[in-house]
C-alpha positions as CSV (number, residue, x, y, z in Angstrom):
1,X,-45.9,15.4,-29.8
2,X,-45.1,14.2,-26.1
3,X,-48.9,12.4,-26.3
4,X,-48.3,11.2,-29.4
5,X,-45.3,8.9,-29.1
6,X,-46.7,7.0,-26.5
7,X,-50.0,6.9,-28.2
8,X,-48.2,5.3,-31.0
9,X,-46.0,3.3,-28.9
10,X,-49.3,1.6,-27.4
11,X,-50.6,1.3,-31.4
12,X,-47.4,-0.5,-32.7
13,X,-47.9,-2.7,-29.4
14,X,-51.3,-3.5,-30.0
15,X,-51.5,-4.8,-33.9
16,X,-49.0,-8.1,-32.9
17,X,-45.5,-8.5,-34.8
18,X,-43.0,-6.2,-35.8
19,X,-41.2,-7.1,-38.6
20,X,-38.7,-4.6,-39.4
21,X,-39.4,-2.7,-37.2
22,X,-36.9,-1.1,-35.0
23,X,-37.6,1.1,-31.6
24,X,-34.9,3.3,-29.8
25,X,-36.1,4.2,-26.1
26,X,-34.2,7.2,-24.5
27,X,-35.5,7.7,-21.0
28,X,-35.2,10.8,-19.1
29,X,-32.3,11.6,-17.1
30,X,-33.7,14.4,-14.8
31,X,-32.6,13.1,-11.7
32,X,-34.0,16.5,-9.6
33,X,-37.0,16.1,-11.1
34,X,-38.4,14.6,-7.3
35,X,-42.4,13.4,-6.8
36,X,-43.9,15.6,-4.4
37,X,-43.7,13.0,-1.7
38,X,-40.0,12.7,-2.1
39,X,-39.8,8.8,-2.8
40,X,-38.3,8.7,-6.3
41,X,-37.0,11.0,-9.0
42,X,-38.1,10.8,-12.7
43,X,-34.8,9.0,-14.1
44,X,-35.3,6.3,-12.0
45,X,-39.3,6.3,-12.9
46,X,-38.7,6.7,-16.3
47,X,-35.5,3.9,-16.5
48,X,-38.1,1.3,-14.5
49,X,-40.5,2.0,-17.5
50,X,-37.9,1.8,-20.3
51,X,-36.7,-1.7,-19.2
52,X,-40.7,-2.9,-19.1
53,X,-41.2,-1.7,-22.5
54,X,-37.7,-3.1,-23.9
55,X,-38.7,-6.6,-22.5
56,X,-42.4,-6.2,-23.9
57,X,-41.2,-5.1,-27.1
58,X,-38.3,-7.8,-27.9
59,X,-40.7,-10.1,-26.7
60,X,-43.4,-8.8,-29.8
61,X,-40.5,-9.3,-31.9
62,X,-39.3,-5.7,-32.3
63,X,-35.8,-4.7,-32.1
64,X,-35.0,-2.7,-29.6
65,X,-32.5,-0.5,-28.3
66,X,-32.3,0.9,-24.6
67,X,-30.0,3.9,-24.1
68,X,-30.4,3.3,-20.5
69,X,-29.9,6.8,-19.8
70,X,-27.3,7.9,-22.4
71,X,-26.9,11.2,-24.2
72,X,-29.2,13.1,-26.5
73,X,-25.8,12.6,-28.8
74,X,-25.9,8.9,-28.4
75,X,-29.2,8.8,-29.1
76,X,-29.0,10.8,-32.7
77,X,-26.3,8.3,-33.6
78,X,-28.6,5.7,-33.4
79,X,-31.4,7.4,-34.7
80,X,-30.2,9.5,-37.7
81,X,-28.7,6.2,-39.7
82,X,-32.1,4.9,-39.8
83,X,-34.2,8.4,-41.1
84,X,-31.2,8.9,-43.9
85,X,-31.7,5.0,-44.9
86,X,-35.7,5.8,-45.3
87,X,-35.0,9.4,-47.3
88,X,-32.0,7.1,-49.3
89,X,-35.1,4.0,-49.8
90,X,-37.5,7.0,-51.0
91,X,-34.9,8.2,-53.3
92,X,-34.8,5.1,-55.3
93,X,-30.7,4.0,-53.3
94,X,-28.8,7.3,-53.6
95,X,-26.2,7.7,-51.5
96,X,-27.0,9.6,-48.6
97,X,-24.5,11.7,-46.6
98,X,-25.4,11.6,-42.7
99,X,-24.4,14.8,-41.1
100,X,-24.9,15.5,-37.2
101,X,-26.0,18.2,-35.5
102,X,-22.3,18.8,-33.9
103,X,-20.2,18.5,-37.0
């Protein structure tokens, strides 16, 4: 799965226009995770890359939404709405009850 994302990331990017298309970007937070030289840390790597990809992606038309180093809670608010709308679409409209992880 970790290959895949970005594999599909780079796909989505590729073909042109989004659409409908939305794209959440949560980027790692592991501050002691250090490079063996000692000159940066993976948050800061990782927050560098997620601000390049938000700007490529807006500007491809996608819509785009940048935790900028938020929670994995923050980040299943956002997400979650938008799987329940699909399984609600696929379901011909029902109404579908979102429940979280911590409720």
């Amino acid at each position: 799965m970790e290959i895949l994302f970005p594999i599909l990331l780079l796909t989505v990017c590729l073909v042109g226009r989004a659409g409908a298309v939305k794209i959440y970007i949560n980027p790692s937070d592991q501050t002691r995770n250090v490079s063996p030289d000692g000159t940066y840390n993976e948050a800061a790597a990782m927050k560098d890359v997620a601000q390049r990809l938000e700007a490529k992606l807006n500007a491809q038309g996608f819509e785009v939404r940048n935790s900028d180093g938020g929670t994995m809670r923050e980040a299943l608010r956002m997400t979650l709405p938008g799987l329940y709308a699909l399984q609600s679409s696929k379901s011909g409209g029902q109404l579908t009850k979102i429940s979280y992880p911590w409720e």
